[in-house]
N, C-alpha and C positions, 0 to 999 in steps of 0.2 A: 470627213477626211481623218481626224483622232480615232474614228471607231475603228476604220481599215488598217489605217497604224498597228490600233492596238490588238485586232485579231492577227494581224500578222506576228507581233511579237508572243500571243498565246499560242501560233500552231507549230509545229514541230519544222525544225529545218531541211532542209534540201537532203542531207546526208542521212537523215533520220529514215526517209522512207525509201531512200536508194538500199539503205544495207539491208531496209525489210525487204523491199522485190529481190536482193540479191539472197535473201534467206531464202525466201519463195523459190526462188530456182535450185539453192545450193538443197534443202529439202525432199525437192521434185527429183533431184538427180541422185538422193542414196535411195528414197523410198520408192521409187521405178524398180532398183535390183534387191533393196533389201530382205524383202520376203522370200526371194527363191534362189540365194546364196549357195544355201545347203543342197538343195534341190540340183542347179546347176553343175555344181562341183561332184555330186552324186553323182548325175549323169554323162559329164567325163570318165570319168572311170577313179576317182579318188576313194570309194570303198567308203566304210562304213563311219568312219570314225573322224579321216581328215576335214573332210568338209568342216561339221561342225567344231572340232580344234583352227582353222585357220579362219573359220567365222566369229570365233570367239576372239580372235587375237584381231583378227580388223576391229571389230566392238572396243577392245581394249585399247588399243592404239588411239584412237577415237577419241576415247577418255578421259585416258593419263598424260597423252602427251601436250597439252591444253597448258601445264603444268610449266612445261618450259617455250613451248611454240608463244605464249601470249607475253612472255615475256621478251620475247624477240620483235614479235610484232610491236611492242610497246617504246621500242630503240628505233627497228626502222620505219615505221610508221604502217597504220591498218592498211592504207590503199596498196603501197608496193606487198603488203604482206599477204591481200588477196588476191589481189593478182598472181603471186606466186603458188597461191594455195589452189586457183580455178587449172592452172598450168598443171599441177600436180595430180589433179582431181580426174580431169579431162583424160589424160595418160594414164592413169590408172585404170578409169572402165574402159577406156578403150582396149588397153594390155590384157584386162579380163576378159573380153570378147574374143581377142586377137586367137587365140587356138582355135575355135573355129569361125570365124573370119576367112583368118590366112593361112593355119595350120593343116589344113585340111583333117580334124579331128569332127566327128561325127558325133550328137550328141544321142544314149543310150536310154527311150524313155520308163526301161527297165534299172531300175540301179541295182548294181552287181553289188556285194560284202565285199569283194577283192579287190586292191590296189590293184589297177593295170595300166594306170597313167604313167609316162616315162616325160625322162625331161621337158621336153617340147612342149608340155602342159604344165607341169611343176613349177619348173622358173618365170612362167610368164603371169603366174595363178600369184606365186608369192611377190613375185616385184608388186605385181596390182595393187596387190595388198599394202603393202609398205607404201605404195606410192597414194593410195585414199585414205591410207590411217596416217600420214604426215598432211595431207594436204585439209582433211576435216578437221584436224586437229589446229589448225593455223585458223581455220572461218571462224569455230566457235569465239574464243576471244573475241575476236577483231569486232560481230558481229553484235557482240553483247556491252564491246566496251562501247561500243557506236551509240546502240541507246544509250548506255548509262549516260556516259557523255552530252550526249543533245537532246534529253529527256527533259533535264533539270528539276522543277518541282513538280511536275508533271510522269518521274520515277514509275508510278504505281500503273498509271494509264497504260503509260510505253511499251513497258514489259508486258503487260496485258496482251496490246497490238501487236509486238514480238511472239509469244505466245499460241496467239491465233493466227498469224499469216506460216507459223509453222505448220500449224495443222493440216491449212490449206494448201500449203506446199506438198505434204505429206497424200492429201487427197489426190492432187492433181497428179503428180508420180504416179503412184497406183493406176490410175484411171488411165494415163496415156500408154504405161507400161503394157497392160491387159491390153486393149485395141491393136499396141504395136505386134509384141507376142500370139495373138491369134492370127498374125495376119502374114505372119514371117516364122520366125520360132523366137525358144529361152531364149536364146543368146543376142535378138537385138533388143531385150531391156537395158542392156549396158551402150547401146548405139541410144537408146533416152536416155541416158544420165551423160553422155558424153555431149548430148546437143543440151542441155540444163546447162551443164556446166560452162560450156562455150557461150550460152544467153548470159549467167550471170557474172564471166570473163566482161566481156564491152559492157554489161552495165556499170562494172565497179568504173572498166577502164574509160568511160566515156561519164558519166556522169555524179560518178562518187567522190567527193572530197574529203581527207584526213578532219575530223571536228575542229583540231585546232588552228589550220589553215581557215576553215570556214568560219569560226567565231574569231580571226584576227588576231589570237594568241601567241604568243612563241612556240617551234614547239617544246623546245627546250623545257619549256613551265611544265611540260605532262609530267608523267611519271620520272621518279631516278633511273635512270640505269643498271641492270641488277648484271652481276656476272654469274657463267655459269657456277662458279665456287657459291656465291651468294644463294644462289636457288637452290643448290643441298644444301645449303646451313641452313634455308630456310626448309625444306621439306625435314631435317633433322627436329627442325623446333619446333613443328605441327606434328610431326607423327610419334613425340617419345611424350607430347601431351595426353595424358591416360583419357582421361573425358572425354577428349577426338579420337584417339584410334581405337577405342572400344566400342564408340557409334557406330566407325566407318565400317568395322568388322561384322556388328549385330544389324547392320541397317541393309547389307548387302546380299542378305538371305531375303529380300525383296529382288534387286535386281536378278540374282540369280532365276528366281520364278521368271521373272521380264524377259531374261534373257534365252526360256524356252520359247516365245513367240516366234522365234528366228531357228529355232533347232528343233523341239520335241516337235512342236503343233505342222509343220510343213512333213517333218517325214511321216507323221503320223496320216496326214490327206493323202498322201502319195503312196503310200507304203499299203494302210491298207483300207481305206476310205474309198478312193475313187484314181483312177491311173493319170489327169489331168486335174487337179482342182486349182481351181481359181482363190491360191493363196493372196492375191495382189489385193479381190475384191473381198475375203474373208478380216484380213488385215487394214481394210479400211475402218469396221468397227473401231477401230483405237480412235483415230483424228476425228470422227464422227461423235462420238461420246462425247469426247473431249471438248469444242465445237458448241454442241447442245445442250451439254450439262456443265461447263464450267463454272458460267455465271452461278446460278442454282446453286450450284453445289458451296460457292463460295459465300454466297449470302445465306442458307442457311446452316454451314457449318464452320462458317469464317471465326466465328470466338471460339472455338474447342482450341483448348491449349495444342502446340504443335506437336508434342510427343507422343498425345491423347490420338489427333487425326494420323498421323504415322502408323500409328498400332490398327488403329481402324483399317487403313490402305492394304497393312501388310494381310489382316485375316480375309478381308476382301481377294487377296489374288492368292489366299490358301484356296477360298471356296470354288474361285473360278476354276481351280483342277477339279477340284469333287465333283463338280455337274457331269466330269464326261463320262463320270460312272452309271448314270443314266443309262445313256441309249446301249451300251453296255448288256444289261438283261433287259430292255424292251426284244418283244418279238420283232423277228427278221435281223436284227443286231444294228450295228452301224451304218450299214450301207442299205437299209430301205429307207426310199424318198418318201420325201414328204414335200411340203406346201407343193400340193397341186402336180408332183413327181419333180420335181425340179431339180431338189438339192437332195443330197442321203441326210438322215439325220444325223450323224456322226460331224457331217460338215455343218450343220448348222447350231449344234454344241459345241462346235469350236469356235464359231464364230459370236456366239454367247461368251466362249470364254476370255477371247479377244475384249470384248464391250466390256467384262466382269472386270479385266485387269486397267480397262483405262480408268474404269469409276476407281480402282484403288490408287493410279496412279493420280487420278485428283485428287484423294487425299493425303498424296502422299508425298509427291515432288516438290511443290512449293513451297509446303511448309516444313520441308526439310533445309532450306536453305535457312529460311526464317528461324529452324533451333540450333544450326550453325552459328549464323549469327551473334545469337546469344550464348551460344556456348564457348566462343572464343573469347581469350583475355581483351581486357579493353585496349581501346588502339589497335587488334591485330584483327580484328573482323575482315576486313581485305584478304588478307594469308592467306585468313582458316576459309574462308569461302574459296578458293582458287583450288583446293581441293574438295572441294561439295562431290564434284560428279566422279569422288576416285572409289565410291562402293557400287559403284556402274560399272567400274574397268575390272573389278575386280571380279563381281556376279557375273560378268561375260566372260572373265578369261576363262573362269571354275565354269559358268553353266554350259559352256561350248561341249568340251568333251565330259565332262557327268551329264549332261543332257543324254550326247548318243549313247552313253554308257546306260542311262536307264531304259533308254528306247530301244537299245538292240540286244542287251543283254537281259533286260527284266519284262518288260512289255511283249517282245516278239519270240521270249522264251515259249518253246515247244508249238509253234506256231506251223502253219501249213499252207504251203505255199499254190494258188487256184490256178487252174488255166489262162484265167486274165491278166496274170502275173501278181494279184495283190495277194496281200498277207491274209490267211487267217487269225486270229490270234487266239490263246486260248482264253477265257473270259477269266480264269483267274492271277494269271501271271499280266495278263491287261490292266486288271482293274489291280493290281499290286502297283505298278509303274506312277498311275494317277496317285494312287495313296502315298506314295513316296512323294510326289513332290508336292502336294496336298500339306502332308507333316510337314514339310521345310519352312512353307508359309508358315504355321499354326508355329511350329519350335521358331520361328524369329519372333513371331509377333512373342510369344512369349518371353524370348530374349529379350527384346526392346523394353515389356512392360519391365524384367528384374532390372534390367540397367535404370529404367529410369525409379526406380524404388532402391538402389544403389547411390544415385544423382543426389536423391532427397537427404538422403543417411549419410552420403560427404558432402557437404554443400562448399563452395570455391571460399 
């Protein structure tokens, strides 16, 4: 009877693994639409440049607003806070499908360069938007404060399982997206992130309880109450700290590369690879890496100092652009198949570069919280991590539109258009594009090593 007792007080509580299945869904329902955003928005008639500008600012929203959302959630409590954020999420893709839905707008699997979306698309494309970049931005929190909370000394596991049932999230999206979209068209991936989001609406609302309610606590005893004046004072006192915003600024020539996964790598399939690629199944390489290499990757490079693995990740998703200059001058170019005729090679160097970028982003996610950490004065480790994910907001607001700017203006320079409607390109303004965002990896990681050779030379 003491044994039962006592595994029960080692395993994780009730709330613990509700807010992971509610991760698992809230996961399933961005990574269903997130790879063909750009694609989508293209194919309404938004031209060359919007899509990836108001993908970059969902990305951002996402991000930044975490910032003040968690501390909302932290007054009214996580459950009523996701509930409000599934409400907003749900509304959102739905309102992104809604033009063709019920607009009767027809989606073009040729993307035109010209704006010729008129209101009717416009207003329901940007409310979407506002309405999943307020409403992810309220999950994050909630769902991280959940473990921290009911982890206890078991921190390190939690987040672990946290972690991986993202991944899995992240699979399962993809996978039902692709079955749904072949079966239907683009536009009911967002009819899957609106039934995700409605699953993990009644999970929260049916079986998920605030930690301090289920640990018997006040809730009073959580956190103070911040007001919004309080939250600038505090983002004032984190970002005029030099050490922090010179991280945030050098560390985010990473995300920025991240942030072409969502913008260059889709128009680039589409454009002039293959006229339907299966960005969904290309983009599962991330959660897969991640998955099978994590462990590995952490047991053997878990003592590299973190600014050491950092620099590692960043030259890692410089090199994942240079591979695509490969198939580039192989004979027949980009778009002769290979394994067995299956895929062109062009798509299966993307999808190498997808795998390239998750191996950097193991070395590089986690243990950038971990030199946060210690890079914030003592006592404020809490702050300074609450903006961890603000060189994410930032490499997606910048990579959104410099992404299309490299892709339409440098890559598909002097380029020739085929009767299948794909791109030619010319092999050297091609292979120029990759090289550019190649250097931007290779100049951060650089950056990061001078900062941290800067670090050493003022020590706190």
């Amino acid at each position: 009877m003491e044994n039962t007792e006592e595994i029960k007080k080692e395993g994780f509580p009730r709330s613990f693994w509700t807010a992971n299945l509610t991760e698992l869904f809230e996961r399933g329902a961005y990574y269903a639409m997130a790879s063909f955003v750009v694609l989508y928005l293209g194919q309404l008639g938004l031209g060359d440049y919007w899509p990836s500008n108001l993908n970059g600012i969902l990305w951002a929203l996402v991000f930044f607003l975490p910032i003040l959302s968690g501390t909302i959630a932290d007054q009214i409590g996580f459950k009523k806070s996701m509930l409000i954020a599934f409400v907003f999420l749900a509304a959102g893709y739905f309102v992104m499908g809604y033009p063709v839905w019920f607009g009767n707008h027809e989606l073009n699997p040729i993307i035109g360069s010209e704006m010729s979306a008129g209101l009717g698309i416009l207003f329901p494309i940007i409310l979407a938007i506002i309405f999943i970049g307020i409403g992810g931005s309220i999950i994050k929190p909630c769902i991280a404060g959940t473990v921290q909370k009911t982890a206890g000394a078991k921190v390190t596991l939690g987040f672990g399982i946290f972690y991986m049932i993202i991944n899995i999230g992240s699979l399962l999206g993809r996978g039902v997206s692709f079955i749904i979209r072949k079966e239907f068209d683009l536009s009911y991936i967002f009819a899957v992130s609106v039934f995700f989001s409605v699953l993990a609406f009644f999970a929260v609302l049916f079986f998920y309880t605030d930690p301090e309610k289920e640990s018997g606590q006040i809730e009073a005893e959580s956190k103070p109450k911040k007001s919004v004046l309080r939250i600038l004072a505090d983002m004032v006192l984190v970002l005029k700290n030099l050490r922090f915003a010179l991280f945030m600024i050098v560390s985010s020539g990473f995300f920025f590369i991240y942030a072409q996964v969502y913008n260059v790598l889709p128009l680039y399939l589409q454009k002039v690879v293959e006229l339907d690629p299966a960005v969904d199944l290309v983009t599962m390489a991330n959660p897969f890496v991640i998955v099978f290499f994590q462990l590995l990757i952490t047991k053997k490079f878990g003592k590299m100092k973190p600014i050491n693995s950092i620099i590692v990740g960043i030259i890692i998703i410089g090199v994942s652009m240079m591979i695509n200059l490969i198939p580039i001058f192989m004979d027949g170019g980009v778009r002769t198949l290979t394994l067995g005729d299956w895929i062109p090679l062009g798509t299966l160097f993307i999808t190498l570069t997808v795998g390239l970028i998750a191996f950097g982003e193991l070395f590089t996610s986690a243990r950038t919280y971990e030199f946060i950490g210690a890079l914030a004065p003592k006592g404020q480790e809490g702050l300074f991590l609450g903006y961890a994910n603000l060189p994410l907001a930032i490499g997606a607001l910048i990579g959104g539109p410099a992404g299309a700017y490299i892709f339409h203006e440098i890559m598909c320079k002097g380029s020739v258009k085929l009767d299948s409607g794909l791109l030619e390109l010319d092999p050297f303004w091609n292979s120029m594009g990759w090289i550019i965002l190649m250097a931007i990896g290779f100049i951060s990681a650089f950056s990061m090593w001078m900062y941290n050779r800067w670090l050493q030379k003022n020590p706190m």
